[in-house]
Phi, psi and omega in degrees: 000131171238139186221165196271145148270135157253143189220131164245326184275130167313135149285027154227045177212349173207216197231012199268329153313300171330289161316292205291344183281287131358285149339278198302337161327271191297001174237331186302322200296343198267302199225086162004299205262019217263320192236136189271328174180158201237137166212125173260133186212164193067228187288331180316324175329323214291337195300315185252056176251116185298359189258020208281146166238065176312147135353099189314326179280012163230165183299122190242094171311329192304299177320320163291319180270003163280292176323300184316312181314317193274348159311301207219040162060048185244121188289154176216120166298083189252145187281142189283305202285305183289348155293276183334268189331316146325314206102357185238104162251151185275206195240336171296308184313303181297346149273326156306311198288355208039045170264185202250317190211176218216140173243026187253132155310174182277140162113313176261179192215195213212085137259170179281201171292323190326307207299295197302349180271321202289308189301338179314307228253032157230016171238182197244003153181155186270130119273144205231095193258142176214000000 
């Protein structure tokens, strides 16, 4: 069984990052292959800003969902219109937009809705952490 994450929620303003990091921990330990791909939309976008700084005594989330993705090969999604809008621009955006510099982390990307319709309808269930 493979399954989709939708993550909604800010990662400071609720747990759903959090949550959703956690989950995906403990079923990745169990079944490798079990999730295809994680899109982050509304404020969760905010999760892929390379310029995030936490507190050294809390967990630096952006960095934790980088290492898994790149541990167990999973792509993570941020919605362009809800990034752009936000402020995490990719190196593509930022030449579209003629800006100088770029904020999307490593490990994520810049898709639309599509991607997210595509993963419903190629995986066998959506989770929806907000």
């Amino acid at each position: 069984m493979q399954y989709t994450l939708l993550i909604t929620g800010s990662p400071y303003q609720s747990k759903a990052c959090h949550t959703a990091l956690r989950f995906m921990q403990a079923a990745l330990k169990r079944y490798p292959d079990c999730i295809k791909g994680v899109f982050f939309y509304e404020d969760a976008v905010l999760i892929g800003n390379k310029l995030n700084q936490p507190p050294r005594d809390e967990i630096h989330l952006t960095k934790a969902w980088q290492n898994i993705a790149k541990k167990y090969d999973i792509s993570l999604y941020l919605c362009i219109a809800a990034a752009v809008r936000r402020g995490i621009i990719s190196e593509d955006e930022s030449r579209r937009y003629e800006l100088n510099q770029h904020s999307l982390a490593e490990q994520f990307q810049l898709e639309g809705l599509g991607t997210l319709v595509e993963l419903m309808n190629t995986t066998n269930k959506i989770i929806q952490f907000r």
